[in-house]
C-alpha positions in Angstrom: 30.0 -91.1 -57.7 32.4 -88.5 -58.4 32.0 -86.5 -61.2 34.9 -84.6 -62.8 34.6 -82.7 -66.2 37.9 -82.6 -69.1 35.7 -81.6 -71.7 35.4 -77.6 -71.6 37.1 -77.3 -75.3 33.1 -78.3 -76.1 31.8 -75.9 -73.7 32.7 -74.3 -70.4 30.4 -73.7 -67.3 28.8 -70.3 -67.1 30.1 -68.5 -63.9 28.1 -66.9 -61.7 28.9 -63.6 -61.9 28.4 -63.8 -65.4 25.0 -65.2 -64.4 24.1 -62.3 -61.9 25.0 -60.1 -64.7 22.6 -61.0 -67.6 19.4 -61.6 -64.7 18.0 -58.4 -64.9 18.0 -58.3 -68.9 15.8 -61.3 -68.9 12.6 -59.6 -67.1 13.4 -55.8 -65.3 15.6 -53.9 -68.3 13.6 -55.8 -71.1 13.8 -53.0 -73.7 14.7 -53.7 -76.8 17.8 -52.1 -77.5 17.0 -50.2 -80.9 14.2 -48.5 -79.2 14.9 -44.9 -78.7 12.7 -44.5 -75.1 14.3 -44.9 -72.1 13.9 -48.9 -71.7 15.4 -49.5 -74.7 18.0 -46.7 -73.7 18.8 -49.2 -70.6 19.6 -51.9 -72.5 21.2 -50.2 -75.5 23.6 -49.1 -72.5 24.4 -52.4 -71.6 25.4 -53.9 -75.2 27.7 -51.3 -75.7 29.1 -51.7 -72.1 29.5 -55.1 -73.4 30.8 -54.1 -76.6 33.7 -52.5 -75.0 34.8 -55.5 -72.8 34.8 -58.5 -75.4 36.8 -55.1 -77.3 39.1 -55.5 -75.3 39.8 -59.0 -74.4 40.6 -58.7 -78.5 43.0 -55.2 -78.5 40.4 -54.2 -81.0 37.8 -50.9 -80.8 34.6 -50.9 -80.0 33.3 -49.9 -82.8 35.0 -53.0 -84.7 32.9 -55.6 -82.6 30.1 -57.4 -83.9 27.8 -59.5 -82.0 26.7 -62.8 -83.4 24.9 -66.1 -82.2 28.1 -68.0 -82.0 31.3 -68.6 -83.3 29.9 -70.8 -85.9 27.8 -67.7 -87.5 31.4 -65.4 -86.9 33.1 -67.7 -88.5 30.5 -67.9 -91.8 30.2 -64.0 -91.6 34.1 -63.6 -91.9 34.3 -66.1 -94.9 31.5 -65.5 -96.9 30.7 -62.0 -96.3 34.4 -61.4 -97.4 34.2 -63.4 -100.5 30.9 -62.1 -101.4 32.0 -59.0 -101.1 35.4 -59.3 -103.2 35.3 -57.9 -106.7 35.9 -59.8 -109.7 34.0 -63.3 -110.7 37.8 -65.6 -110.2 37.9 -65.8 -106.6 40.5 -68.0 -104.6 40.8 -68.8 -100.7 43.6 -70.0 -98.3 43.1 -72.5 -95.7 44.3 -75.2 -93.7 43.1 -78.8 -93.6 42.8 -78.9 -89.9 40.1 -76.1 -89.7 37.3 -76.3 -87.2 34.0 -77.4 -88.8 32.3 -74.2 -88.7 35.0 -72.7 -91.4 36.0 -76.0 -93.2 32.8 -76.3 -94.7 32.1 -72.9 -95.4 35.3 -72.7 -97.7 34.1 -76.3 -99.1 30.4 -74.5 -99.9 32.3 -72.0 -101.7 34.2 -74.4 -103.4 31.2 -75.8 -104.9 30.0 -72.4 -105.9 32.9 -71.9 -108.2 35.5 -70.1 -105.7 39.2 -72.0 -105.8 39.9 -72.6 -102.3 43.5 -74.6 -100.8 43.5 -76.4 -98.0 46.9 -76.5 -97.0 48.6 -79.6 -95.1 50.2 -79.3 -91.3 52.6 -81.4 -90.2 53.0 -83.8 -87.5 52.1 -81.7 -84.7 49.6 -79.5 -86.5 51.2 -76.7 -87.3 51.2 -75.1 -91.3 54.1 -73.7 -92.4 53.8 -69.8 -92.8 55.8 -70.3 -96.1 53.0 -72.4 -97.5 50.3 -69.7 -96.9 52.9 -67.3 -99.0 53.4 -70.1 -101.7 49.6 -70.5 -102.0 48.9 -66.8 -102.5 47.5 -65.8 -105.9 46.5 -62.8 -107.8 42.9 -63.7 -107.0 43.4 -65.0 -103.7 40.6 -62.9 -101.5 40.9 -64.7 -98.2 43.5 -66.1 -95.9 41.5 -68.0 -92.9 43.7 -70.2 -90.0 42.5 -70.5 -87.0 44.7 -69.4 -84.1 44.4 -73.1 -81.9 42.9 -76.2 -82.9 39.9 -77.2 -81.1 41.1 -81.2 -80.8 44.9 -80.7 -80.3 45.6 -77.4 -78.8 48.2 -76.6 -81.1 48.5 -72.8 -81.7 49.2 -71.8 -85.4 51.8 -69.0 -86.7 49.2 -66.1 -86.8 51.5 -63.0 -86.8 53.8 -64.8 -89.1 50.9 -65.3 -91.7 49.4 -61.7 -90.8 52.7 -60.2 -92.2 52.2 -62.7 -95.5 48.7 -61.6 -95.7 49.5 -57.7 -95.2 52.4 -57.5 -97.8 50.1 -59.2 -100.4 47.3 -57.3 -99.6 44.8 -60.1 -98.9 42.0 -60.5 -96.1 43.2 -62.9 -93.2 40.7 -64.4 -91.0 41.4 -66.3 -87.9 39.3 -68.7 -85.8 39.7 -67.6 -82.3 36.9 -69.3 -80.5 39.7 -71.6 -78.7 42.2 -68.9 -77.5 39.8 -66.0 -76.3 40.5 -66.5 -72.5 43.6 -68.8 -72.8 45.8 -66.8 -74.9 46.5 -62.9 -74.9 44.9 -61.4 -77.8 45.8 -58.4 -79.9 44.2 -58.3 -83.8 46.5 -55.6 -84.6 49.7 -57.8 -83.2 48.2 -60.9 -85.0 47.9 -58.4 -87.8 44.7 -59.8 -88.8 41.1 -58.4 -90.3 38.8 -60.3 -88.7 38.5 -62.9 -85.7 35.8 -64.8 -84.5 35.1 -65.6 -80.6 32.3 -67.4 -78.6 30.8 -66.4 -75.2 30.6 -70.4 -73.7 34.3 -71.5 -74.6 35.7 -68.5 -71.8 32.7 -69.5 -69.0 30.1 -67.6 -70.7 26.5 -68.6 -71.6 25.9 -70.3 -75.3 24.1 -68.7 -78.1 26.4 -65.6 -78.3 29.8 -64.8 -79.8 31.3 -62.1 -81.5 33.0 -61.4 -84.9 35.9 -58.5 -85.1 35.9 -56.8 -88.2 38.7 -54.1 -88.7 37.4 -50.8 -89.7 37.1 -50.5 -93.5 37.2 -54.6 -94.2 34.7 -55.3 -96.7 31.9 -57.6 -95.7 28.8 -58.7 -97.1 26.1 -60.0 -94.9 24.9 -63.4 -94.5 21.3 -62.0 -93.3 18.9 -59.0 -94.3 17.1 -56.6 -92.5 17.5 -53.8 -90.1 20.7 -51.8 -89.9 21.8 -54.0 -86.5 25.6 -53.9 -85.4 27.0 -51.2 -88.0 24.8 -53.4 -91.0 27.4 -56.3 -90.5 24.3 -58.2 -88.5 20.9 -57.5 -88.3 18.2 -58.5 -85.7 17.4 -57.9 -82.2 19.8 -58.5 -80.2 20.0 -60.8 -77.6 21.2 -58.5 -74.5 21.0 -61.0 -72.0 24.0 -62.8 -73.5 26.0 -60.1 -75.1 25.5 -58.8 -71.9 27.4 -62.1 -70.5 29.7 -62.5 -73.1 30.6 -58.9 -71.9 31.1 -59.8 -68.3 33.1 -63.1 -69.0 35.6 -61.5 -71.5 36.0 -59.2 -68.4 36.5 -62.2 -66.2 38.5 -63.9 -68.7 41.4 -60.9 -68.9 41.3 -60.7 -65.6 42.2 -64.4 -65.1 44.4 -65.3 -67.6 47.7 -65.3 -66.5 46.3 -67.1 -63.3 44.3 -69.7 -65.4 47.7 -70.2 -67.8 49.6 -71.0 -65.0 47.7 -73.0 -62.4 45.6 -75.0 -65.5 48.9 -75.3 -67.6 50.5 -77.0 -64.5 47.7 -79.8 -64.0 47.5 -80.3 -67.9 51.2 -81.1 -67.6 51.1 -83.2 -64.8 48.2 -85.3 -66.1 49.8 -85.8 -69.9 53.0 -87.0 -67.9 50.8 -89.3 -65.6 49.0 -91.0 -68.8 52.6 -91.6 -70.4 54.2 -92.8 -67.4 51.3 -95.3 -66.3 50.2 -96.2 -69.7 52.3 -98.3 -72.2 51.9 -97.3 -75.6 50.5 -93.8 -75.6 51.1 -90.8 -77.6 50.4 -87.1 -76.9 49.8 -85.1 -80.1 50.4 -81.8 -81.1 53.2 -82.5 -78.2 55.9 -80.8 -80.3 54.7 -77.9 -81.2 53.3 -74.7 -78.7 49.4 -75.7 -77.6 46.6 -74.0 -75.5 47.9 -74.9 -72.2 44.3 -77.2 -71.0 44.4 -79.3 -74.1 45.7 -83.0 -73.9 45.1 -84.9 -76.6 46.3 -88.6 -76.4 45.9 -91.9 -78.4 45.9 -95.5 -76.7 46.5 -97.8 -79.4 44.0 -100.5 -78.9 41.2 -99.0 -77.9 38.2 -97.5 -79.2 38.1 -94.2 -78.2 34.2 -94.7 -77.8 34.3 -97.2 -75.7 36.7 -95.7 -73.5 34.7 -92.5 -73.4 32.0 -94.4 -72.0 34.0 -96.5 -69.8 35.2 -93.5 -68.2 31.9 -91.6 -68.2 30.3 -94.3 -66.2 32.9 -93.8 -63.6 32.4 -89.9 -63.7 35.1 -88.4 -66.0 33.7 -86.7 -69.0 35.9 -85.9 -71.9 35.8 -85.7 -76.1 36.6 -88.3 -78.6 37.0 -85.5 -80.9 35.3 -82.2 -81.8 31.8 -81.6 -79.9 30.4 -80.6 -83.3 31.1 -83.9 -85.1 30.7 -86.1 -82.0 28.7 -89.5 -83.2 30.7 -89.5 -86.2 31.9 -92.7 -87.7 34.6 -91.3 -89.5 38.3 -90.4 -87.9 39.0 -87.1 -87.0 40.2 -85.0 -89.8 42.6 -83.4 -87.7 44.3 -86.7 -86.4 44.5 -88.3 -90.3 46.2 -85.0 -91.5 48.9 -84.9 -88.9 49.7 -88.5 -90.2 47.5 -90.7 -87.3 46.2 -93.9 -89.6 42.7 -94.6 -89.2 43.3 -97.2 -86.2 45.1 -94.5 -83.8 42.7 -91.6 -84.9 40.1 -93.5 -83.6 42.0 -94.7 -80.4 42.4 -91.1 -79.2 40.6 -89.2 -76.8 41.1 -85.2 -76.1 40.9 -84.3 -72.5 40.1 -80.3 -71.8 40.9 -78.9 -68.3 39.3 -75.5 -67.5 39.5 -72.8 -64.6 37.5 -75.5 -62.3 39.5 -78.6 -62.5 41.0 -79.2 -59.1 44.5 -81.4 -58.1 42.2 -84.1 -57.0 40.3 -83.8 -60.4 43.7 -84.6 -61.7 44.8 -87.0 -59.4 40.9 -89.2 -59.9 42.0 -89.5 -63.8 45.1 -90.7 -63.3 43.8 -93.5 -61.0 41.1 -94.3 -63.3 42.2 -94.0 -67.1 45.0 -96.6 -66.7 42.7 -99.3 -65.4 40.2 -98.9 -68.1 42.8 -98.6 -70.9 44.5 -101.8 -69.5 40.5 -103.5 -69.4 39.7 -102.6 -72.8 42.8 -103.4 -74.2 42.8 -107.3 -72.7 39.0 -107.1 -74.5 40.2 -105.7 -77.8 41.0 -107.6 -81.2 43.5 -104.5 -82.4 45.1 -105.3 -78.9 45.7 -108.4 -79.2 47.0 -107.6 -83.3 49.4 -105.1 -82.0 50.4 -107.3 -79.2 51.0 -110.2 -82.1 53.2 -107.2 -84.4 55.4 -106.6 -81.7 
């Protein structure tokens, strides 16, 4: 059976260079890397080699990187190491409604801890209006966080625009960049923000590593005690083996960029205008508004996007009924019911991910396949046969 994967929003493969890379850390240069002898030396060599690649695939300095266990922990060191360390007891955040997990429900723990947070609306493509973020701004606002592209619809939020807002008032801003890093350029001090989190498997590097930017003199409380590990901002061993492969696939992912924009941005294309053409009823969202260029995320009215997941896994295409992180969940996505998606659609839609290693005849596979199996599962489905009756 052929097997062809759309699903690299929820992880990428690792590639090998970046594999041949991090071998020798896991047995020959063992050291621990705050040992002063010469095999921790070794290693202590490589993390900061590291240090200055994933530097800059950000435009940021070294010395500004810290090295975390993924984007999940960056994204709860930026918010609550920010608002833990803000003075004063009446604390306020800005945010949007469409936020990845891993800083939605920090901003909703703070909430419960007595810090006013707003979670701003989008509109129908997923986009917040820059103007909101300035109306929401307070004399006790302490954080601005938006991340930079949305994990389920690829659209790609006005960060420079809000870094301006967020520099005149003299506020924090924190951006989730876990979904850009390797498909977007990036440049903190052009995004104008303080602090932006990446992770090392969503740009073909290995999991359980990411990295947190923090711009020199933002202040940050820690999440975790104990030695004085990445400048204080994170302490424990660290694991060389992966920061040194998140080194060598930021690196990688520079390098590739403009390549992987154009060739991957090409297929999504063609694929989204295959689905429309050869299915009746579909919509693309986030279509009107700039996205990530592999990020197609459609919904077939009718269907239940679980069953067609596994319809189509069975036949050897993998892709996402939503966000890896929440995948099982009986709920709609948050992000489809806040663009305006009723409950029905959101859970009739299905986000497809192309990545550097998705080929024309990956392409070509899906669009022979999904149409059949939409067309079978509707002719099987209740809502089908409702919306068939409405029109």
């Amino acid at each position: 059976m052929r097997r062809v994967y759309f699903d690299n929003n929820a992880t990428t493969s690792v590639e090998p260079d970046v594999v041949t890379g991090m071998l020798p850390y896991f047995s020959g240069d063992y050291g621990n890397a705050a040992s002063i002898h010469s095999f921790g030396q070794a290693t202590r060599a490589a993390v900061e080699r590291a240090r200055d690649s994933v530097a800059g695939l950000m435009g940021a300095k070294a010395s500004e990187v810290a090295f975390t266990s993924c984007g999940t922990e960056s994204d709860n060191l930026a918010i609550f190491g920010i608002a833990g360390a803000a003075d004063g007891k009446a604390k306020h955040v800005i945010t949007t409604q469409i936020e990845h997990s891993a800083a939605l429900n920090p901003c909703q723990a703070l909430a419960l801890r007595g810090v006013e947070v707003t979670f701003l609306p989008v509109n129908s493509a997923g986009v917040v209006d820059a103007a909101d973020v300035r109306r929401a701004l307070r004399p006790d606002t302490v954080l601005i966080t938006v991340m930079h592209a949305n994990n389920e619809i690829g659209t790609v939020q006005p960060i420079e625009e809000i870094g301006r807002i967020a520099a005149e008032a003299d506020v924090w801003f924190h951006t989730d960049a876990v979904q850009t890093a390797g498909k977007v350029p990036l440049d903190v001090n052009a995004l104008g923000v303080d602090l932006l989190s990446v992770s090392a498997h969503k740009f073909y590097g290995p999991k359980g590593v990411g990295a947190l930017y923090v711009r020199s003199g933002t202040k940050l409380e820690p999440l975790l005690f104990g030695g004085s590990h990445e400048r204080d901002r994170r302490p424990g061993t660290e694991n060389v083996p992966g920061i040194v492969g998140i080194g060598r696939a930021a690196e990688i992912a520079k390098q590739k960029l403009a390549e992987d924009a154009a060739r991957v941005g090409a297929l999504r294309d063609r694929f989204e205008k295959g689905i429309v053409a050869n299915v009746p009823d579909v919509k693309v969202n986030g279509a009107g508004a700039p996205r990530v260029f592999n990020t197609a995320n459609i919904t077939f009215p009718g269907v239940a996007s679980e069953s067609l997941l596994i319809a189509l896994d069975m036949k050897g295409l993998a892709c996402s009924s939503g966000s890896a992180c929440s995948s099982g969940a009986v709920r709609p996505s948050h992000v489809l019911t806040a663009i305006g998606l009723d409950a029905a659609d959101a859970r009739a839609s299905l986000r497809f991910s192309l990545g550097r290693h998705t080929t024309d005849a990956d392409v070509h596979y899906a669009l022979e396949l999904i149409p059949g199996e939409v067309a079978r599962l509707r002719a099987l489905s209740p809502e089908s046969k409702k919306l068939a009756t409405v029109k």
